[in-house]
Residue, then its C-alpha position, 0 to 999 in steps of 0.5 A: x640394578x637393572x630395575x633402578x636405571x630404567x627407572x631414572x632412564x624414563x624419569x629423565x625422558x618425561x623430565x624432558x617432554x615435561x620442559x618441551x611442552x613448556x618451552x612450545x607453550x612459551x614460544x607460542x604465547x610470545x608470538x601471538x603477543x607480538x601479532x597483536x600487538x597488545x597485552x595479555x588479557x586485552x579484550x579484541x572484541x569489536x569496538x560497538x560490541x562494546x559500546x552498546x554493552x559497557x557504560x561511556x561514563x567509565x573512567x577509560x572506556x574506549x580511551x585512546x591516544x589524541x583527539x578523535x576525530x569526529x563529524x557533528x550535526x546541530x540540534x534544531x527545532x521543527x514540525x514533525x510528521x507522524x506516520x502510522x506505517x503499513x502494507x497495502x493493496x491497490x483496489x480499482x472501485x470497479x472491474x467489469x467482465x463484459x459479456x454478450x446477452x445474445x448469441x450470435x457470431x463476433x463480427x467486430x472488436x471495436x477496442x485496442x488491447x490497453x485503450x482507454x474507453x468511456x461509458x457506453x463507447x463500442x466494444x464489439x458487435x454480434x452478426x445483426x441481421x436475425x435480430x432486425x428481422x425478428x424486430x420486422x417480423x413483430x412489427x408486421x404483426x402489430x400492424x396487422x392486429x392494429x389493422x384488426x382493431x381499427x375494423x372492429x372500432x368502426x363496427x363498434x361504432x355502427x353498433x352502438x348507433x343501431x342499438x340506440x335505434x333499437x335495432x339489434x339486440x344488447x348482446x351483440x353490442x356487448x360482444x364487439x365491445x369484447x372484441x374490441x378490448x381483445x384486439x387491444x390487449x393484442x396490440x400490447x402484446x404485439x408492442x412488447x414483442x416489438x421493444x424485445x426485439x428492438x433491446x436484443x438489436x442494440x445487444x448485438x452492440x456491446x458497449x462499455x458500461x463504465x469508464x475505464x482502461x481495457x485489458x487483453x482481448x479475449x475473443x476473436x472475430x468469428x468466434x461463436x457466442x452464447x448468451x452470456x457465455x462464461x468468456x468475457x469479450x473484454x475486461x474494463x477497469x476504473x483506474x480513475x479514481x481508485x483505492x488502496x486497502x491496508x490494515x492497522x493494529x487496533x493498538x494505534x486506532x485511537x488517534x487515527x479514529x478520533x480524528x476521522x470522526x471529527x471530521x479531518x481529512x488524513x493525508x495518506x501516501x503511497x510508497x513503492x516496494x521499495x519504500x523509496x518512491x512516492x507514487x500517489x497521494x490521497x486521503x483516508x476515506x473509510x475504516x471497516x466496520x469491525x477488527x479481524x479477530x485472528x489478527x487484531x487489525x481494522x481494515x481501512x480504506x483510502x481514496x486516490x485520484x491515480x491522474x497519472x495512472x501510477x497505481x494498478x489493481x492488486x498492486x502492493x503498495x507502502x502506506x503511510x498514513x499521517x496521523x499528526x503534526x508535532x509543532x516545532x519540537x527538538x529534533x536530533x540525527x537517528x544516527x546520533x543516538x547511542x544505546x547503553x546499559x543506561x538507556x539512549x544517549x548522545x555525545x554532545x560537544x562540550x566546548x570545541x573539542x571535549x564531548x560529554x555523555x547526555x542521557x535522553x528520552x526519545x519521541x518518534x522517529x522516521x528514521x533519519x531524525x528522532x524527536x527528543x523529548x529530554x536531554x537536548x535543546x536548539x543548538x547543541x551539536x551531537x556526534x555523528x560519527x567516531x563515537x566507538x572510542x569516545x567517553x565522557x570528557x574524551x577530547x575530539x577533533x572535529x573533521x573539516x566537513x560542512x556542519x549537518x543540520x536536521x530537516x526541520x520540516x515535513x517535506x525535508x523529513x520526507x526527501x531522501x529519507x532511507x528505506x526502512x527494512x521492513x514493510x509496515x514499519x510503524x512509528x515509534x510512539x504516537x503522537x496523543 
């Protein structure tokens, strides 16, 4: 009798833990249901999550209550720019570390740290006074060895007058003919002296050999130099004009390269880092000669003016390089474009307040507008913004704001353009 009553004493304690878990079970399923506020099984996540993964034509997808409010934009035709995208690097045509030829001490620094200078401007002066006098010492032997040779003319004259009176032997004519001709050959030697020493004089003057800006000043006065010591007096850097080197994926070569062989000046522009700023404008002047094999790009060069200085050597620059024009095609916001299990698509306005799915086939984009290739014309309104619960045939309210339209030139392509997120961002499909 004792066995049996434990036995119903633990069946009716485990019937009892059995109706707790139940009724925590419950109270917890009813609680999260009133947070929510929506049925059991109601998907949460986030609205695009579900747009870019389900299908808009779906009878109830994204379905609400009321019109949506939304915000449109016009499609409109107009010319767009094609640009090939890429990271470059600011090349001055010519940077000169100018050095001293001759020894001496620094006397004089002619330049300002930053100055602009032209070729053959004064950039410092080495200590003179050896090099004039070693150029009056070559000069005095010339003079002397000149004088020399004026003294055996005259004897080779009064020689070959006694000869022809046969009054001294053949041999001694000959012999001042020699000396003649050695003091002449003397005085050559004597005038080389003279213009080495003269080239080593206008060394102690160290000119600028280019045109250029000046960098920091690496000596001082006083300094001791050596013949074309490893240190530099100055370093001088042609800004004007100037290059700028960047590289393309042999992919996109051919409409770049067939246009450069015809003989069509590529327009090329100069972006900041930031790829919000223009800071110089130039054109294609050279592609290299071959493609890197270890990463399938050509290597190009551009030519700058660089007027305002805006562009410094081995400064990193975005390149845009304008490979072509598409004349007026259909052009429709980026922002517009919606991406589905179908493909690319738009909510175009179907009246003035029902909205209906178009598929599309896109162009090139700059990342504002978005060629459309199929599935737009001029005129039709697209949805800007309030398309996450929005379906075919949704009703829509559109909002108060002034209508957008879409640049229709290069220039409004260009301005107020958002930066992109990365560096060498090509576009999306080049123009044939």
């Amino acid at each position: 009798m004792q066995s049996s009553g434990s036995r119903r004493t633990r069946r009716w304690l485990l019937g009892l833990l059995v109706l707790l878990v139940v009724a925590v079970a419950a109270w917890w399923y009813w609680h999260h249901r009133g947070a929510s506020g929506a049925p059991a099984g109601t998907d949460h996540a986030p609205s695009h999550t579900r747009r870019s993964g389900g299908n808009p034509m779906r009878p109830g997808f994204g379905a609400a209550e009321g019109p949506t409010p939304v915000r449109v934009a016009s499609v409109a035709l107009g010319d767009f720019p094609v640009y090939y995208k890429a990271l470059g690097t600011v090349t001055a045509l010519n940077t000169v570390n100018v050095r001293t030829r001759v020894a001496g001490e620094l006397v004089k620094v002619a330049f300002r740290e930053g100055q602009l200078v032209k070729a053959g401007d004064l950039l410092a002066q080495i200590d003179p006074r050896s090099y004039r006098i070693a150029l009056q010492q070559a000069e005095g032997t010339f003079a002397q060895n000149q004088a020399l040779l004026k003294n055996a003319q005259l004897d080779l004259k009064r020689y070959q007058d006694l000869f022809a009176q046969d009054s001294i032997a053949r041999q001694t004519l000959d012999t001042q003919q020699s000396l003649v001709a050695q003091y002449e050959g003397t005085l050559k030697t004597n005038q080389a002296a003279i213009n080495d020493a003269q080239l080593n004089l206008a060394f102690t003057d160290i000119r600028s050999p280019i045109s250029g800006r000046v960098g920091l000043r690496q000596l001082d006065v006083g300094n001791l130099l050596a013949a074309n010591d490893s240190t530099a007096v100055a370093v001088v850097t042609q800004l004007q004009p100037i290059s700028v080197t960047f590289t393309l994926p042999e992919t996109q070569l051919d409409p770049v390269l067939e246009r450069y062989r015809n003989g069509a000046r590529l327009a090329v522009e100069a972006w900041d880092r930031g790829d919000s700023k223009l800071q110089a404008s130039g054109v294609l002047q050279s592609p290299d000669n071959q493609i890197d094999i270890t990463t399938g790009t050509l290597k190009f060069k551009a030519a700058f003016e660089n007027r305002d200085e805006a562009l410094f050597p081995n400064q990193f620059v975005n390149v845009r390089l304008l490979v072509n024009t598409l004349k007026q095609v259909v052009l429709a916001p980026t922002a517009a474009i919606q991406y589905g299990n179908d493909g690319s698509f738009v909510y175009v306005m179907d009246g003035a307040d029902t909205v209906r799915v178009r598929q599309l086939k896109l162009g090139p984009s700059d990342g504002s507008s978005t060629v459309i290739e199929q599935g737009l014309a001029q005129g039709d309104r697209v949805v800007l913004e309030g398309t996450d619960r929005l379906r075919d045939g949704s009703q829509v309210q559109v909002v108060s704001d002034p209508e957008q339209t879409v640049p229709s030139t290069p220039g409004e392509h260009l301005q107020g353009q958002p930066a992109p997120s990365t560096a060498g961002k090509h576009a999306s499909k080049p123009a044939a």
